[in-house]
Gaussian input, Z-matrix of N, CA and C with variables (Angstrom, degrees):
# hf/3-21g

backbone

0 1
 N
 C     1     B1
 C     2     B2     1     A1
 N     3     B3     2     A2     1     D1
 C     4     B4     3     A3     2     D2
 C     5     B5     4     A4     3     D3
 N     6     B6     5     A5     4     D4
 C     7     B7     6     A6     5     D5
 C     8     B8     7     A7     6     D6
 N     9     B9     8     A8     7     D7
 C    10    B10     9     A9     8     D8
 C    11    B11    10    A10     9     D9
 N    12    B12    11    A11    10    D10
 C    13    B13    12    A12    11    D11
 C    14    B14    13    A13    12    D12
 N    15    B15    14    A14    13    D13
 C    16    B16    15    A15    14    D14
 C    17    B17    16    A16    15    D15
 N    18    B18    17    A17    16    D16
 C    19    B19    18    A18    17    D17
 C    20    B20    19    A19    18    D18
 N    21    B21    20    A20    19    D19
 C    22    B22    21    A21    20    D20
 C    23    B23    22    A22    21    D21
 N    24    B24    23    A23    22    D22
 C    25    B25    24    A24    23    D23
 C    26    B26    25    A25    24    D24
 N    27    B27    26    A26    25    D25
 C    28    B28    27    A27    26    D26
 C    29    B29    28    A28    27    D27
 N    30    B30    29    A29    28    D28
 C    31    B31    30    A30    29    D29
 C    32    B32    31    A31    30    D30
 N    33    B33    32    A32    31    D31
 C    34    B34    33    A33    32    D32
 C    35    B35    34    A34    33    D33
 N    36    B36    35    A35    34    D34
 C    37    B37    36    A36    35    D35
 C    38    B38    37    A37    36    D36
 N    39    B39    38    A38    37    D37
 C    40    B40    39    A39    38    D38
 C    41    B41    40    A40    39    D39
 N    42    B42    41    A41    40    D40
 C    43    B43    42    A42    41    D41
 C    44    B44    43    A43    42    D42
 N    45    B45    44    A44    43    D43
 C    46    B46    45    A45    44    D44
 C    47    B47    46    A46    45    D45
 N    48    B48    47    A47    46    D46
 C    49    B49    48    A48    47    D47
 C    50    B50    49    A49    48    D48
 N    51    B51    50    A50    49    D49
 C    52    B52    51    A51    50    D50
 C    53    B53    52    A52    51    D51
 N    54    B54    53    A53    52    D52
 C    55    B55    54    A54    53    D53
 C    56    B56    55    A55    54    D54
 N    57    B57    56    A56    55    D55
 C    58    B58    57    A57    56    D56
 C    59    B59    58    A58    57    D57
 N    60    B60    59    A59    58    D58
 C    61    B61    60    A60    59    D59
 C    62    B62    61    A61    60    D60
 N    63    B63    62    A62    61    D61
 C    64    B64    63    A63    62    D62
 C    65    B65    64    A64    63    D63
 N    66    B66    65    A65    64    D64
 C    67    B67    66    A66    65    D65
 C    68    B68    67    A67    66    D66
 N    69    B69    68    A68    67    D67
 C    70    B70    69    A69    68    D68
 C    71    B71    70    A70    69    D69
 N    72    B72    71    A71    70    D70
 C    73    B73    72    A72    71    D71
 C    74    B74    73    A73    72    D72
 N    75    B75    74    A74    73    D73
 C    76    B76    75    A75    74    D74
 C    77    B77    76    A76    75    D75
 N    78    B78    77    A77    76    D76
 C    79    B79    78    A78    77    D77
 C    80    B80    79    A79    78    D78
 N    81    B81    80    A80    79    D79
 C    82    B82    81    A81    80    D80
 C    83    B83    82    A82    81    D81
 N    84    B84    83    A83    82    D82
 C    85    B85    84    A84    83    D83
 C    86    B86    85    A85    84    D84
 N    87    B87    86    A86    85    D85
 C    88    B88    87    A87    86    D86
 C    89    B89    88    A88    87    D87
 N    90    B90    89    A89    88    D88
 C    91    B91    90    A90    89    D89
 C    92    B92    91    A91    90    D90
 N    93    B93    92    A92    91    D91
 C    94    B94    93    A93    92    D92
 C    95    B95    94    A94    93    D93
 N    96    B96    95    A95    94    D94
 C    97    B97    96    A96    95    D95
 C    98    B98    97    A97    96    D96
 N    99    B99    98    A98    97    D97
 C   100   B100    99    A99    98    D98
 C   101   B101   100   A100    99    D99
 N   102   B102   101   A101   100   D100
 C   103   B103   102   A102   101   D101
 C   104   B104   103   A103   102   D102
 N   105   B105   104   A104   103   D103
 C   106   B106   105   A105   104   D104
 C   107   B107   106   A106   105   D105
 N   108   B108   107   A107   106   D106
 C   109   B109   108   A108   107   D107
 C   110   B110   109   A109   108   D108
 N   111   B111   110   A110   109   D109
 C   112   B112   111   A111   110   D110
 C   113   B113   112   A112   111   D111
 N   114   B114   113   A113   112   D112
 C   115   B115   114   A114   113   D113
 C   116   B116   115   A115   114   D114
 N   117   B117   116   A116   115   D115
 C   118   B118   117   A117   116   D116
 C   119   B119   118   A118   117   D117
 N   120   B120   119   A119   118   D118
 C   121   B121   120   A120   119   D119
 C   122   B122   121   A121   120   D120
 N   123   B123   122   A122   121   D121
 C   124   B124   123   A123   122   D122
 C   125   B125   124   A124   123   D123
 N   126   B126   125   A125   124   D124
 C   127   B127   126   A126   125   D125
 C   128   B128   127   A127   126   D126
 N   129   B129   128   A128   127   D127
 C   130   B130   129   A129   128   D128
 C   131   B131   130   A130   129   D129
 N   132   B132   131   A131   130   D130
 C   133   B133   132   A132   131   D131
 C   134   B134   133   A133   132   D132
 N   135   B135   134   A134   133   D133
 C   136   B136   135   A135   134   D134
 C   137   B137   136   A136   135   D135
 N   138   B138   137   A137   136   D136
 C   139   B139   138   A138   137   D137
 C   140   B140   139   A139   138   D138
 N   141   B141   140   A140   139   D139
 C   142   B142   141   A141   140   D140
 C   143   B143   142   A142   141   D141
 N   144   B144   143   A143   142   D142
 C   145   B145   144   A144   143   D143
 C   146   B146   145   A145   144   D144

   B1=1.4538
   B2=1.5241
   B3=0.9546
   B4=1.6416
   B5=1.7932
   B6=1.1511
   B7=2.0000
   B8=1.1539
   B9=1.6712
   B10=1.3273
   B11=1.8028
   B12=1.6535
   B13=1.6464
   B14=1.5389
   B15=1.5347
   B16=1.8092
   B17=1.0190
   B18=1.8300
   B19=1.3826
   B20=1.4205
   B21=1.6807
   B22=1.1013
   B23=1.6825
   B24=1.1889
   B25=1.6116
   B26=1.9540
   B27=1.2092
   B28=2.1429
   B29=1.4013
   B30=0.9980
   B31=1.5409
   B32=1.4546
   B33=1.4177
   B34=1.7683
   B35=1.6906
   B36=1.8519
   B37=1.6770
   B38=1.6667
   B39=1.5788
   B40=1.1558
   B41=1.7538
   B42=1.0413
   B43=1.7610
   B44=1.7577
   B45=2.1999
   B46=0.8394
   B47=1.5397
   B48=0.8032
   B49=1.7618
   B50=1.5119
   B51=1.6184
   B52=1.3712
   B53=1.4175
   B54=1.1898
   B55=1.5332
   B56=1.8716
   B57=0.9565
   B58=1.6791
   B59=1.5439
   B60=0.7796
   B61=1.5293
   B62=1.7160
   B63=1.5641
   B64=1.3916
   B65=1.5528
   B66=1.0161
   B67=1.4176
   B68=1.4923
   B69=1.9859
   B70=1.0285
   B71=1.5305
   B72=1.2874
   B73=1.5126
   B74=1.7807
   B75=2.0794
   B76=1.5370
   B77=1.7454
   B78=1.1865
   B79=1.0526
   B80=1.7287
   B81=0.8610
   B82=1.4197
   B83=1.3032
   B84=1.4367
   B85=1.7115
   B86=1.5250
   B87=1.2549
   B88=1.3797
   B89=1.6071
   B90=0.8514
   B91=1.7227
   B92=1.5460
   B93=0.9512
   B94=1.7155
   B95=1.2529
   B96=1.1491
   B97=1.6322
   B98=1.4443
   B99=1.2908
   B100=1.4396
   B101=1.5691
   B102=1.5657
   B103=1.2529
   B104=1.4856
   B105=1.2690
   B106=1.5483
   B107=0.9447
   B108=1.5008
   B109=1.5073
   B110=1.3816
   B111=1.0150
   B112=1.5806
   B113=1.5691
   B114=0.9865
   B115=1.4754
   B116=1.4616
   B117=1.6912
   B118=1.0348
   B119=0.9425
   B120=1.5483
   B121=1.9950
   B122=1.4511
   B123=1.2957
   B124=1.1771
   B125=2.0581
   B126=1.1225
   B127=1.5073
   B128=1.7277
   B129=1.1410
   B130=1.2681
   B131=1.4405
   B132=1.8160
   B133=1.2554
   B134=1.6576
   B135=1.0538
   B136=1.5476
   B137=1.6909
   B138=1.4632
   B139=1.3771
   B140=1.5438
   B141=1.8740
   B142=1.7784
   B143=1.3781
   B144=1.2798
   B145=1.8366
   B146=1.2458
   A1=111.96
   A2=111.03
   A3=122.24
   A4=99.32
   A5=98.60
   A6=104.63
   A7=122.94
   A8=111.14
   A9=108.05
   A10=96.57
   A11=110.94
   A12=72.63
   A13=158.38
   A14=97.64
   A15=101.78
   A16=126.40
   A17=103.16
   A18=106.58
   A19=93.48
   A20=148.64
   A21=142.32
   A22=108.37
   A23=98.61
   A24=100.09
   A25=112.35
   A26=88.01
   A27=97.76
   A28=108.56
   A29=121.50
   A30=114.98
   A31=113.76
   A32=120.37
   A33=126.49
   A34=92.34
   A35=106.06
   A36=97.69
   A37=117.59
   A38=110.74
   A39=112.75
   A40=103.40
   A41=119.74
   A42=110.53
   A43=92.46
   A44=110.91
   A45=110.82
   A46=115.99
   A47=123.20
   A48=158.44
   A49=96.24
   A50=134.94
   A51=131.00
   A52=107.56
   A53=112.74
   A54=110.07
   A55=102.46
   A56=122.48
   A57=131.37
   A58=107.78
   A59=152.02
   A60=157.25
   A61=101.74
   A62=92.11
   A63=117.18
   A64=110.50
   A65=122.82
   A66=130.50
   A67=124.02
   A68=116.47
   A69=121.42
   A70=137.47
   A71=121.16
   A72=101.62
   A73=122.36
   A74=86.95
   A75=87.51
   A76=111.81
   A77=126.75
   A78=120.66
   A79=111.85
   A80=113.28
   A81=123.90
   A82=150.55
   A83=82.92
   A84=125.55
   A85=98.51
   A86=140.49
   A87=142.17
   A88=108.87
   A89=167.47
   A90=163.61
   A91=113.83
   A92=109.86
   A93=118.77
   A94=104.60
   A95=137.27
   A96=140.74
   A97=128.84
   A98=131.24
   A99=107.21
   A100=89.89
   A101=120.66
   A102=141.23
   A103=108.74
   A104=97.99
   A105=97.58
   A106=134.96
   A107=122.28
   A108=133.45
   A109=103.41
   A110=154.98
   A111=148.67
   A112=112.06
   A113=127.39
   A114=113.87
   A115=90.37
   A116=154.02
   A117=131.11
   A118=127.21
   A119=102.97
   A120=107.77
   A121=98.20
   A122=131.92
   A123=130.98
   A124=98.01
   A125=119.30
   A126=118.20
   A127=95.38
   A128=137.56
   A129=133.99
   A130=92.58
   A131=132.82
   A132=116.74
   A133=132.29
   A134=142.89
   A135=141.66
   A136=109.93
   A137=105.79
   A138=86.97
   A139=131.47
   A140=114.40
   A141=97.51
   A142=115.33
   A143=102.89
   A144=99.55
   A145=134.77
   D1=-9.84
   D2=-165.06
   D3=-76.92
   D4=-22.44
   D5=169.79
   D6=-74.94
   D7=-7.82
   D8=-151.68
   D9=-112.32
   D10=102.67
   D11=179.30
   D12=-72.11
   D13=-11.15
   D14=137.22
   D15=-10.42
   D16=-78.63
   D17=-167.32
   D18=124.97
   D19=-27.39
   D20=-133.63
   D21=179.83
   D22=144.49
   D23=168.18
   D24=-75.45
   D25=162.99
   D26=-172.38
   D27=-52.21
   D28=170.67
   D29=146.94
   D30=-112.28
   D31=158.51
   D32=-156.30
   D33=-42.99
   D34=-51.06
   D35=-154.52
   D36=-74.77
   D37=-9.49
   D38=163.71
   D39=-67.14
   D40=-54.81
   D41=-163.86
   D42=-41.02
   D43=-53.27
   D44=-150.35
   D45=-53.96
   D46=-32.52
   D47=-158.17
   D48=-70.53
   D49=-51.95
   D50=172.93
   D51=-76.21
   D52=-20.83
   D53=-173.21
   D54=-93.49
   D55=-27.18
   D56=160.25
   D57=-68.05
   D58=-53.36
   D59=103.75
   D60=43.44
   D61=-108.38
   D62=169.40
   D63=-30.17
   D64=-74.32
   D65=179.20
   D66=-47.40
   D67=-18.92
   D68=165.72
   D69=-82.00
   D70=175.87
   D71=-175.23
   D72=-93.65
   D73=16.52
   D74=165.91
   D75=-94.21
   D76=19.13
   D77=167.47
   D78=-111.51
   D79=29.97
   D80=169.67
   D81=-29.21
   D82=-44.57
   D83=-173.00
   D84=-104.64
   D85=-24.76
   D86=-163.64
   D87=-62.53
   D88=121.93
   D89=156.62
   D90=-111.83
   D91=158.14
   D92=-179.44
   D93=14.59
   D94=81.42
   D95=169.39
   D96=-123.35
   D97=144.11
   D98=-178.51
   D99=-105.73
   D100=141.78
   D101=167.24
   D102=-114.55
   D103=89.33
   D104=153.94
   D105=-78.81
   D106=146.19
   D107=176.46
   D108=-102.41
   D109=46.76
   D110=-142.29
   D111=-118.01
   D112=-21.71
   D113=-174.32
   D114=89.78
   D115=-27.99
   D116=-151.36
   D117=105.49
   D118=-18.74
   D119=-178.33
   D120=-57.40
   D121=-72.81
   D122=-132.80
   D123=-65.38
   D124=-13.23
   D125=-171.12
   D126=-102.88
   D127=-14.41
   D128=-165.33
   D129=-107.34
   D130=-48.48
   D131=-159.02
   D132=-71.19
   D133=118.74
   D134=-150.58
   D135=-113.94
   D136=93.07
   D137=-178.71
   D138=-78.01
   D139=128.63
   D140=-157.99
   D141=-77.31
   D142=156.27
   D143=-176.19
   D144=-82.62

């Protein structure tokens, strides 16, 4: 967990919550975007060279 900067994996109603989101008509305006749900990993992890 120490990768994660959370601290922790999601819980279901958080996933559910971006995916209720998306599916609503406040995402309207959104186009080609990446929405992560990640906890942060994917912006914190550095692969070394």
């Amino acid at each position: 967990m120490v990768h994660i900067p959370l601290g922790r994996f999601a819980e279901p109603d958080e996933i559910a919550g971006a995916v209720a989101f998306l599916a609503s008509d406040d995402s309207a305006f959104i186009t080609a975007s990446q929405f992560l749900v990640d906890g942060g990993i994917s912006g914190a992890y550095v692969t070394p060279l």
